[in-house]
N, C-alpha and C positions, 0 to 999 in steps of 0.2 A: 448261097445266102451269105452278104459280107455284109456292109454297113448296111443300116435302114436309111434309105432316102429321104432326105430330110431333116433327120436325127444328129444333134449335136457326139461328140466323143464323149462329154461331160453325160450326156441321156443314155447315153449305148452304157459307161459304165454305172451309172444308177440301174438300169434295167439288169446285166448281169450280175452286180449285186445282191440288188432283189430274188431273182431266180436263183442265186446261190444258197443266200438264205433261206429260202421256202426248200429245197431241193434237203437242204444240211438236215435242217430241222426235220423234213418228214422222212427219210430215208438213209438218212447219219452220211457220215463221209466216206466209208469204204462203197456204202449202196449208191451213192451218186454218182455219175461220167460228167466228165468235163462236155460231152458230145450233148447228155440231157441239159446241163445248164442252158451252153448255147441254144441251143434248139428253144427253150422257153425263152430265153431274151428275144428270140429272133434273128439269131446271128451265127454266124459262121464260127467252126475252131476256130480260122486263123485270126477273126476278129477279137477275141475271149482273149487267145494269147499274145494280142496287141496291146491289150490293157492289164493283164496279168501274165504273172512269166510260171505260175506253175497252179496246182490242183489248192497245193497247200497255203499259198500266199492267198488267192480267192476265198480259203475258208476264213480266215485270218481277219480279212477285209471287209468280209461279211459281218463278223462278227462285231466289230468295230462299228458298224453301217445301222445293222438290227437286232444287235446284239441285247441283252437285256439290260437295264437301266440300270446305273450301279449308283455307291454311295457318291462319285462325284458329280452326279447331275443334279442331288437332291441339296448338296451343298452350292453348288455355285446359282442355283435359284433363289437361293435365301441366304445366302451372304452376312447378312448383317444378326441371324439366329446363332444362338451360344451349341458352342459344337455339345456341349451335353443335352439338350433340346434333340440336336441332329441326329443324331445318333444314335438316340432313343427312335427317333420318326423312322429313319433308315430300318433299322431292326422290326422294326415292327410290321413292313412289309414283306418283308422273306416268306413269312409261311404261308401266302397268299396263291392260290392260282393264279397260273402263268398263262399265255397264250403262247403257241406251237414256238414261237421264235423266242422267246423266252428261255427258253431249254436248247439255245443254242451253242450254248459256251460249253453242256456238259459236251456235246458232239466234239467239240472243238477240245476240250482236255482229255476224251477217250483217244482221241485221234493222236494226240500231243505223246501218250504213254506208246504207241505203234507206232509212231512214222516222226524220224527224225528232221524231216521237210518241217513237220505241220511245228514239232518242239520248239525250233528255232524262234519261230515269230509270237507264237503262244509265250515264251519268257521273255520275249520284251513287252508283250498285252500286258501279262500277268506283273510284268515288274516297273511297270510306266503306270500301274493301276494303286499297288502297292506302295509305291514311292509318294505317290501323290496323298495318298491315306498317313503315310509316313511326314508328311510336310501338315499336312492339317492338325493332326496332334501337335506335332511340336510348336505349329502356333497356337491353338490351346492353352500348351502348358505357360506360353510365352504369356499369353493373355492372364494366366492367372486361374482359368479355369478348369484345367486337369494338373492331377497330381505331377510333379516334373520326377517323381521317382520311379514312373513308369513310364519302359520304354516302347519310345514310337514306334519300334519296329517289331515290334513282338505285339503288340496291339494293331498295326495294320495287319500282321499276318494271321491275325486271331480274327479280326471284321471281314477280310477276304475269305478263311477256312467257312465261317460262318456264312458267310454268304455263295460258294460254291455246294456247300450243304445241304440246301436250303434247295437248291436247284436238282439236285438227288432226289432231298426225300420231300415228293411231292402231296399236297395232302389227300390227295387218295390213299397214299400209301400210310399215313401218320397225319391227324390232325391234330391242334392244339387249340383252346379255350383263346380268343384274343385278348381278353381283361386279364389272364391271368400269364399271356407271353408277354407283355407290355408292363406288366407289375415286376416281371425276374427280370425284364429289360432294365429297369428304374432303378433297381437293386444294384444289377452289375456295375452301371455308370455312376453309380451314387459310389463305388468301391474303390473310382479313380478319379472322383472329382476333391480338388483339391478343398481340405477343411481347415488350412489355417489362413488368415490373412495375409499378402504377400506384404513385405516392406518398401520401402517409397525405394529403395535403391533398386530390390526385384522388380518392382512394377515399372519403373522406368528404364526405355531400351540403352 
């Protein structure tokens, strides 16, 4: 079993992908073989490690692929919404059931604390993720709209904790009131949004 006949390289690595992802998610990463993935794509090892050089880069890649939806997809859809609006919205889906690949990131940070393969790639996820949450605040504050004595990077790392969190405790295991997670959501953001008017020198880049 090598290439599928027909099949672009771009469709062979969507498909093992896919099969990664479904495989992570139902079975975690120690319970998976690189031999089941192939085998569900349709393909051959040597073809899996034509497009991937290891077990741990595919998990990586998956996750990136099907991974669950994070706060910068919700931001770069609505662009022109005030990051304390977003933020608020962001938050307010965490405590929501997930579908199986949704719970793929936790596979992917269990794996991350074992195997110094999977570490590697998971801190550049986790730090290309954080960074970007770190860039959106600071134009926030730039804009006028979050307080600038709070820092970005302690607030990105406080929205990622919160959001890996959230991917833990699922609400079978702990549920919460929506009206009343979106009211301490309003609270929190209400605690860093800025409340004095900026002056024509601040407000001007």
């Amino acid at each position: 079993m090598g290439r599928i006949a027909g099949v672009t390289a771009a469709e062979t690595r969507k498909r093992l992908l896919r099969a990664a992802a479904d495989g992570f998610a139902e079975r975690g990463y120690d319970g998976t073989r690189v031999a089941d993935i192939a085998a569900a794509a349709g393909v051959s090892n040597g073809a899996l490690y034509a497009h991937f050089g290891s077990k741990a880069e595919l998990l990586v890649a998956a996750l990136r692929a099907h991974g669950p939806v994070l706060m910068a997809d919700l931001f770069a859809a609505h662009p022109d919404e005030p990051i304390t609006d977003l933020l608020v919205a962001s938050g307010r889906r965490l405590p929501r059931r997930r579908d199986a690949l949704g719970y793929l990131i936790v596979e992917a940070l269990v794996a991350a604390r074992r195997d110094e393969d999977v570490a590697g790639p998971m801190r550049d996820y986790v730090g290309e993720h954080a960074d970007w949450i770190t860039r959106l605040v600071r134009a926030g504050q730039e804009a006028g709209d979050l307080d600038p004595a709070v820092s970005p990077d302690a607030l990105a790392h406080f929205c990622f904790l919160l959001a890996m969190g959230s991917a833990l405790v699922t609400p079978d295991l702990h549920a919460v009131d929506d009206e009343e997670w979106v009211a301490l959501l309003t609270r929190l953001v209400a605690a860093i949004t800025r409340t004095d008017t900026p002056s024509p020198t601040e407000a001007t880049p």
